[in-house]
C-alpha positions as CSV (number, residue, x, y, z in Angstrom):
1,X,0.2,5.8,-8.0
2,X,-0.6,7.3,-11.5
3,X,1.7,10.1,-13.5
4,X,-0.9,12.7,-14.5
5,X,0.6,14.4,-17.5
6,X,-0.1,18.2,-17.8
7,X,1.4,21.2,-20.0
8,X,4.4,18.5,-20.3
9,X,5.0,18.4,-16.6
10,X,4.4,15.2,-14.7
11,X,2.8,14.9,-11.4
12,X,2.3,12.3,-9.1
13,X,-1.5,11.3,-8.2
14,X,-2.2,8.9,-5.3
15,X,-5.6,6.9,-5.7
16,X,-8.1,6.3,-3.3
17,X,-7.3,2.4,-2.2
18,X,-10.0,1.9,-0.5
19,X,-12.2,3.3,-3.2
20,X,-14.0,5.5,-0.8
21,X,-16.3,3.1,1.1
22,X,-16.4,3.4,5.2
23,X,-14.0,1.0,6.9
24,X,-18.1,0.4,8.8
25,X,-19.2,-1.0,5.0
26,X,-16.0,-2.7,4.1
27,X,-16.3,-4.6,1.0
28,X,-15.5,-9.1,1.9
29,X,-11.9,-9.4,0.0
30,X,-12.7,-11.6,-3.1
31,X,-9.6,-14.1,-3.2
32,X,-7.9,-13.9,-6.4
33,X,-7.5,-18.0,-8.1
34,X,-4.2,-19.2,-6.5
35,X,-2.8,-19.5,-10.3
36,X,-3.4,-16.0,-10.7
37,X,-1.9,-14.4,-7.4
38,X,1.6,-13.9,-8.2
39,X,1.0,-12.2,-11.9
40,X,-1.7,-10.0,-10.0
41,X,0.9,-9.1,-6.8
42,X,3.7,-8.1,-9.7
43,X,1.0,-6.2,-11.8
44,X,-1.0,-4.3,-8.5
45,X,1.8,-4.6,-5.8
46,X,0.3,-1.8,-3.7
47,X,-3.2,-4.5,-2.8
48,X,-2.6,-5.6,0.7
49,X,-1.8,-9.9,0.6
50,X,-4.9,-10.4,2.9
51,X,-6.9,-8.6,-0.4
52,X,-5.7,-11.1,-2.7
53,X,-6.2,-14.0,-0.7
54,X,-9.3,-13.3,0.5
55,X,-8.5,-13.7,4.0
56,X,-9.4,-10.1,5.2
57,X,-11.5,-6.8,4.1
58,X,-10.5,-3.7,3.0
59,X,-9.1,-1.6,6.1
60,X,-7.1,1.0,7.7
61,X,-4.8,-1.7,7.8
62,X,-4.7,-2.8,4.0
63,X,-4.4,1.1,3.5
64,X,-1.2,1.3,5.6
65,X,0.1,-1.3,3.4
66,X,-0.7,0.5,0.3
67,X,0.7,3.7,2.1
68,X,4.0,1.9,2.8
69,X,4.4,0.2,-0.6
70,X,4.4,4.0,-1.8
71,X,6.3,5.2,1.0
72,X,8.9,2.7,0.1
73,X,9.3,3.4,-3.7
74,X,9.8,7.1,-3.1
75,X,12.3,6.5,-0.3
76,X,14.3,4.2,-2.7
77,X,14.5,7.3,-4.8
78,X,15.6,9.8,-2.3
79,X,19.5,9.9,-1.4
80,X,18.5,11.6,1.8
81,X,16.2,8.4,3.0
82,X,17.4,7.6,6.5
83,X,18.0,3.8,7.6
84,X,14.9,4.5,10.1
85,X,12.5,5.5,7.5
86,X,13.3,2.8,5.1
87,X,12.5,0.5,8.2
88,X,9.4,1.8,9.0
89,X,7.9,1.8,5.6
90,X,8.9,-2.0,5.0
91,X,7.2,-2.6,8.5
92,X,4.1,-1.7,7.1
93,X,4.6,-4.3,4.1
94,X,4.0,-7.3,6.9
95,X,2.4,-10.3,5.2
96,X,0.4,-10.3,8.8
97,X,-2.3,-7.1,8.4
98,X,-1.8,-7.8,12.6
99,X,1.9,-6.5,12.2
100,X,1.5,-3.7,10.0
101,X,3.1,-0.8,11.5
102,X,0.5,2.7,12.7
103,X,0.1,5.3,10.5
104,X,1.1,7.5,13.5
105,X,4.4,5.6,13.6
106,X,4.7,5.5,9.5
107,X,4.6,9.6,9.3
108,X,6.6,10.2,12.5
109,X,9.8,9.5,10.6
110,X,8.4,10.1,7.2
């Protein structure tokens, strides 16, 4: 998530994660040195674990991850996030990619 800064206004801009290649093509995960993974979880906490291990490719799975990590920071912000939503979001945030919660189910109580 980037803050695009306009006239003085801000505006939030969600990136492509799965930098617009067919879940057909996906790219092979490149696992990221086991020293490094932790400082590059903190710094890109929206990359799916299977990404930085190197244990999956990119997919519509990775991209609910990413989906939820988001979904998760806005509902922390909102007074009016229900128990139900904040659920749902962390169930997308499964270290299993197996686990992840749908999309379907994800904006059904977003």
């Amino acid at each position: 998530m980037l803050e695009e800064r306009e006239n003085g206004s801000v505006n939030p801009v969600i990136t492509d994660f799965g930098k617009a290649s067919f879940a057909s093509n996906a790219k092979p995960a490149v696992a990221v040195a086991i020293s490094k993974r932790e400082e590059y979880q903190k710094r890109y906490p929206h990359i799916a674990p299977e990404s930085v291990c190197g244990t999956g490719r990119q997919s519509f799975k990775s991209n609910i991850f990413s989906f939820g990590r988001i979904a998760l920071a806005v509902l922390d912000l909102l007074p009016t996030a229900t128990a139900r939503s904040t659920k749902m979001a962390k169930s997308a945030l499964n270290e299993d990619p197996e686990q992840h919660t749908s999309l379907n189910e994800l904006l059904t109580v977003l």
